[in-house]
C-alpha positions in Angstrom: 118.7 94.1 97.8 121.5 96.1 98.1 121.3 100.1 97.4 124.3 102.1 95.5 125.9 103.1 98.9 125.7 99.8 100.4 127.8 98.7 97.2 130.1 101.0 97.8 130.6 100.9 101.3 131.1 97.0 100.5 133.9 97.5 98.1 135.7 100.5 100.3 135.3 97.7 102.9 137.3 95.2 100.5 139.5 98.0 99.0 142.7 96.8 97.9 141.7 93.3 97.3 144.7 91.8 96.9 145.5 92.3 100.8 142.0 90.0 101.3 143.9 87.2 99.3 146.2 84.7 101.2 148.9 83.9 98.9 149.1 80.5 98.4 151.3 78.0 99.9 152.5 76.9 96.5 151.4 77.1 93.0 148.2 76.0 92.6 148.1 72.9 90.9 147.6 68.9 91.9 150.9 67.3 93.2 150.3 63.3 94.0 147.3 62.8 96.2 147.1 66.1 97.3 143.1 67.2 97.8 141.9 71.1 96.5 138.2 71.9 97.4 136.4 74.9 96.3 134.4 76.2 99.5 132.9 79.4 101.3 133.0 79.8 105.3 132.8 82.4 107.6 135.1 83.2 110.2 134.9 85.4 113.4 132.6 87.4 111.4 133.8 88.0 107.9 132.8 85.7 105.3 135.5 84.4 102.2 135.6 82.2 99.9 138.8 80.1 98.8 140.8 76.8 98.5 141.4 74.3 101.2 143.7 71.2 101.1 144.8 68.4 102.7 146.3 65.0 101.5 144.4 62.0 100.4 144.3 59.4 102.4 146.6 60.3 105.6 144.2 62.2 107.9 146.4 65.2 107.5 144.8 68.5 108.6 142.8 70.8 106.4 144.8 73.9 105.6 143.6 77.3 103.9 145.0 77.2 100.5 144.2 79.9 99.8 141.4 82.9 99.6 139.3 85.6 99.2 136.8 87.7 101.3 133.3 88.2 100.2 130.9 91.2 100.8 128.3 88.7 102.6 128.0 85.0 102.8 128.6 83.3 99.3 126.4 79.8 99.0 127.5 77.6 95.6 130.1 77.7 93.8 131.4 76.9 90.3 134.8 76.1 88.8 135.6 77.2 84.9 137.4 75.0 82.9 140.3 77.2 83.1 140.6 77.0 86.7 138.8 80.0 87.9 136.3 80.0 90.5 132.9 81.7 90.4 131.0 82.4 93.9 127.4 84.1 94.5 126.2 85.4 97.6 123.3 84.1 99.2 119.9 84.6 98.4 118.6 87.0 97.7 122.6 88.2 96.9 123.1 91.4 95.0 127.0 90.5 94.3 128.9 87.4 91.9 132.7 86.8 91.9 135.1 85.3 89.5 138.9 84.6 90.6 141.8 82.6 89.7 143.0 81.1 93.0 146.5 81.5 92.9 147.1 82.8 90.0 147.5 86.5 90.8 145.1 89.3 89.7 142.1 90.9 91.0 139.2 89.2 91.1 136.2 90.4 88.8 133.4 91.4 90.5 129.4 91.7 89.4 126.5 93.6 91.6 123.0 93.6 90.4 121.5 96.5 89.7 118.3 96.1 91.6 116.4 94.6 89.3 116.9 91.2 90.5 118.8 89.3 93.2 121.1 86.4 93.0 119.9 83.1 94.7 122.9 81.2 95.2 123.9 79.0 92.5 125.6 79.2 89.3 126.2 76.5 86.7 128.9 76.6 83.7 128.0 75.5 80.3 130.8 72.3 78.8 133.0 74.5 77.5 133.2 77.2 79.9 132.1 80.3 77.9 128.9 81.1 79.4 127.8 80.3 83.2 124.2 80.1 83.9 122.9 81.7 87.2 118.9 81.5 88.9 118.0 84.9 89.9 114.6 86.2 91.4 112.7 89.5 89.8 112.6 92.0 92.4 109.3 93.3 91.7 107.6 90.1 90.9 108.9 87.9 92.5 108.8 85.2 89.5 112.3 83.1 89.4 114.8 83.3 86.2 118.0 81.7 84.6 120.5 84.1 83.7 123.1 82.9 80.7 125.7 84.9 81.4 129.1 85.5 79.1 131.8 83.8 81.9 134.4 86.4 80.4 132.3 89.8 80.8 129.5 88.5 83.4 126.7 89.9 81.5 123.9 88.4 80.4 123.1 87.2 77.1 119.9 86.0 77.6 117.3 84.8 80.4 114.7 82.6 81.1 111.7 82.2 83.3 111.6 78.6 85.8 107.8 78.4 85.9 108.1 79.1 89.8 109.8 81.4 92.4 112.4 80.5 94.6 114.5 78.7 92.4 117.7 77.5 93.7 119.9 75.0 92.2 120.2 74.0 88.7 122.1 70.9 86.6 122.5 69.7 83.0 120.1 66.6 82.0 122.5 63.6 81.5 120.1 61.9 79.8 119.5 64.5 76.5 120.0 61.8 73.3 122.7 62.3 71.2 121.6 64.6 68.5 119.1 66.0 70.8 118.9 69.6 71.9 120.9 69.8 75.8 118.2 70.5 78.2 118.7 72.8 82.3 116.9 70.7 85.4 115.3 73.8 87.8 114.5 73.3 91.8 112.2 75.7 92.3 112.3 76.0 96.2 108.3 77.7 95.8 109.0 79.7 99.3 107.4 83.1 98.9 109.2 86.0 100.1 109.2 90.0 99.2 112.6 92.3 98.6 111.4 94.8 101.4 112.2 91.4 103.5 114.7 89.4 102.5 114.4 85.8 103.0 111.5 86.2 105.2 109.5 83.7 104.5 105.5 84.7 103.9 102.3 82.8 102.8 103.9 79.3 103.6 99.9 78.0 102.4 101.4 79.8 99.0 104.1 77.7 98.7 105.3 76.0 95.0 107.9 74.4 94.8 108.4 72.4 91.7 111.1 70.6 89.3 111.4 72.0 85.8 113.0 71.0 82.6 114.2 73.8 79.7 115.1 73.2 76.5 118.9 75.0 77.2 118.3 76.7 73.6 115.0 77.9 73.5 114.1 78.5 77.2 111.1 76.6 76.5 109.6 74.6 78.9 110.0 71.0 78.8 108.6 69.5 81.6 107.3 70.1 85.2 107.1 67.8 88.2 105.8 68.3 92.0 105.3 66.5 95.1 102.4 65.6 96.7 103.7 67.7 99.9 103.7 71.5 98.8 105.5 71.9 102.3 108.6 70.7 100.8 110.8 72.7 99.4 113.3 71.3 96.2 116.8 72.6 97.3 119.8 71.0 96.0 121.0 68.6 93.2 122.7 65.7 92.0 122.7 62.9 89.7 123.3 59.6 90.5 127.0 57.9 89.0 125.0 56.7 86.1 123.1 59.5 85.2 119.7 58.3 85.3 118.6 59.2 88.3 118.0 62.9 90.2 118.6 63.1 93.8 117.1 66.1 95.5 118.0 67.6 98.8 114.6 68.7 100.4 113.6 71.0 103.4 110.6 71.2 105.0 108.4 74.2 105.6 105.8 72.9 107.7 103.6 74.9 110.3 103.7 71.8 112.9 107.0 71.4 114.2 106.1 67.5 114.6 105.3 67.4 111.0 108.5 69.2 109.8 110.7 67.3 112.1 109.3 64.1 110.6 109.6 65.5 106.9 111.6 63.1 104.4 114.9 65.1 103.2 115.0 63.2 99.8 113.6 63.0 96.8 114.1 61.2 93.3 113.4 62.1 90.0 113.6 58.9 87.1 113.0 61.5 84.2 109.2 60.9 84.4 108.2 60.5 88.2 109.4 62.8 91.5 109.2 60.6 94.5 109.8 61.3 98.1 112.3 58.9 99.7 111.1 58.8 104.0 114.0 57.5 106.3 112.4 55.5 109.4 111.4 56.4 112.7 112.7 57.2 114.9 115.7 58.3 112.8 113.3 60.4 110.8 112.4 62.7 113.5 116.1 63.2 114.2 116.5 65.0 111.3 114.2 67.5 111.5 112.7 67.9 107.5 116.4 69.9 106.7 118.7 68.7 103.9 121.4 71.0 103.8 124.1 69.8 100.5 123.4 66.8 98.1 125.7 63.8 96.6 126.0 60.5 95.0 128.5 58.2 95.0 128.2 54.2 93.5 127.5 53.4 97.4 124.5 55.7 97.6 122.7 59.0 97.8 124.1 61.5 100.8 122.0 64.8 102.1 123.6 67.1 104.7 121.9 67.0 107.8 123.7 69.8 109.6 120.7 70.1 112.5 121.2 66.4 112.9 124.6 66.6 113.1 125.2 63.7 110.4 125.0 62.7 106.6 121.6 60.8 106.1 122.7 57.8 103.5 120.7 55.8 101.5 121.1 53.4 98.9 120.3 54.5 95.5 117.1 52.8 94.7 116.0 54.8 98.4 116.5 52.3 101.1 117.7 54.1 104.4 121.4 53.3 105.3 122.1 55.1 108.5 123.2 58.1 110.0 127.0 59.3 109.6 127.5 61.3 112.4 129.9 64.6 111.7 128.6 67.8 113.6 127.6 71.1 112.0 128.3 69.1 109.0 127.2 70.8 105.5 129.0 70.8 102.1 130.0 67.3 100.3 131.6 66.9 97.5 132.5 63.6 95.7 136.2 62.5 94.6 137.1 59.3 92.7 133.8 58.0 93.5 134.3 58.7 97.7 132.1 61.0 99.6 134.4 64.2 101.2 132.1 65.8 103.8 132.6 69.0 105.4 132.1 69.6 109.1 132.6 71.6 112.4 136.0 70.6 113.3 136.7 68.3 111.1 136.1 66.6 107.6 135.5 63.1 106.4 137.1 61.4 103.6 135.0 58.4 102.3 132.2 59.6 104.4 129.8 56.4 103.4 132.5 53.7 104.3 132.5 51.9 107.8 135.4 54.0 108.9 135.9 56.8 107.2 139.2 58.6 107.9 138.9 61.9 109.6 141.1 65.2 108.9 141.1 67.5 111.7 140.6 71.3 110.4 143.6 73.6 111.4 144.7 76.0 112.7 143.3 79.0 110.5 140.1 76.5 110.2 139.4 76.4 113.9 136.4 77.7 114.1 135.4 78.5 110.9 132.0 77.6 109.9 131.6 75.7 106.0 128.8 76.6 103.9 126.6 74.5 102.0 128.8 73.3 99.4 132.7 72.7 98.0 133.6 71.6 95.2 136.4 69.2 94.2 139.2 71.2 91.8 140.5 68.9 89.2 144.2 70.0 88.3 
């Protein structure tokens, strides 16, 4: 948790923040099959989010767009309606961001106050007026959802997840027509203390656990958890059809052997949480850490960025194979094909038997993605 002079120092670090923006290379808007992903990376050192671009389907290089540095490492991101992006650092983060990629202005800025920290993800409600956020109470260490007004950043309300650690959170597809819209939780259940970061501490403790909230009320709806309390629910997404949850898992597991072996998958049907093993030897390969979640109509995709490759498998769970891209992390799903992030490089139609590879320039070279980009529409 940040104090009041590490805030400052961070801002007089970042004064004049329209020198940390790279103007664009044009105005920011689709042209043909041109490609805009959201994303965060650090570089040499500094950490930014921002914009990167290439064109569909030529194996052209990805470029910097443009963007913005960031205090610290930022984790997910969210795009408003109206174009904007909003970042979060890293758990526990003390800082949020909203900015209009190319469309001049300084960006608005948020830092906690101590009372809680940021862990990583933000979600935006339909129409774009309030963005939901899962934070962590710095004295208990209980999780919450923060509804936030998107204009003013504040929060309107908050919620508790049932759990600690929570991470990632999604709307529920599957509310009926009529019904009251309800928030899907990960609560990653990995204790850890303020005094310490994200040192991780009484492992044997460890909760992790799905939750469902009523997205008026706060109430709780439903919880689910695995058998294995060693595995901890990280990231989302929802199959094309929206009745299945896909989970990204990592394991926490005192015996290396056991957590190299640990499954990286889970599914949720709406009533049952099942974990989804890929063989052996493959499993041990890679080593119980799902790093970024996706589905496309070929399959589900998790990260496997110490396996250097995207474990696929179909989406009733059958293992697929290995697509091997190293350091890869963040994926991202466009017209229905998988867009993975890597090292040097990034894959377009990452689940296909050839998918076409864009090499990362120049001001890429280097660079290292974070967990997740997201596909800009417009």
């Amino acid at each position: 948790m940040a104090t009041d002079l590490h805030r400052r120092q961070a801002l007089a670090a970042l004064a004049g923040l329209g020198a940390c923006v790279i103007a664009p290379r044009a105005a920011f808007a689709t042209t043909g099959d041109r490609v805009h992903l959201a994303a965060a990376w650090e570089h040499q050192g500094s950490f930014r989010i921002g914009v990167l671009s290439t064109q569909d389907g030529t194996g052209q290089a990805l470029q910097i767009h443009a963007a913005l540095e960031v205090p610290t490492r930022a984790h997910g991101l969210c795009v408003l309606p109206d174009g904007s992006v909003i970042a979060t650092a890293r758990r526990p983060g003390d800082w949020l961001v909203r900015w209009r990629p190319g469309a001049g202005g300084k960006p608005q800025w948020l830092w906690q106050d101590g009372e809680r920290s940021f862990n990583g993800h933000v979600l935006a409600s339909a129409d774009g007026r309030h963005i939901i956020t899962t934070e962590t109470d710095a004295e208990t260490g209980a999780s919450w959802v923060a509804v936030r007004d998107a204009h003013t950043l504040e929060v309107t309300t908050a919620w508790p997840t049932h759990g600690i650690d929570a991470h990632e959170l999604t709307w529920d597809p599957r509310t009926p027509h009529g019904g009251m819209p309800t928030l899907i939780v990960a609560n990653g259940g990995v204790p850890t203390a303020p005094e310490t970061g994200r040192v991780k501490r009484d492992l044997g403790a460890m909760d992790p656990s799905l939750v469902r909230l009523d997205a008026h009320t706060g109430h709780l709806r439903g919880q689910w958890r695995l058998q294995d309390p060693r595995l901890s629910l990280r990231h989302l997404a929802w199959s094309p059809d929206g009745t299945t949850l896909g989970i990204a898992l990592q394991a926490e597991h005192d015996n290396p052997a056991v957590k190299n072996a640990a499954p990286v998958l889970a599914l949720f049907d709406g009533t049952t949480l099942r974990q989804v093993a890929a063989p052996e030897p493959v499993a041990q390969s890679l080593h119980g850490y799902g790093g970024s979640m996706a589905a496309t109509p070929t399959g589900w995709a998790v990260s496997c960025p110490r396996a250097h490759g995207i474990a696929t498998f179909s989406l009733h769970g059958d293992w697929q194979g290995l697509v091997p891209l190293p350091e890869v992390c963040p994926l991202a799903v466009r017209s229905g094909a998988l867009w993975a992030g890597g090292l040097a490089s990034s894959l377009q139609n990452a689940q296909a038997a050839a998918p076409l590879v864009h090499p990362h320039g120049a001001e890429l070279q280097g660079a290292r993605l974070d967990n997740h980009w997201v596909v800009l529409q417009g």
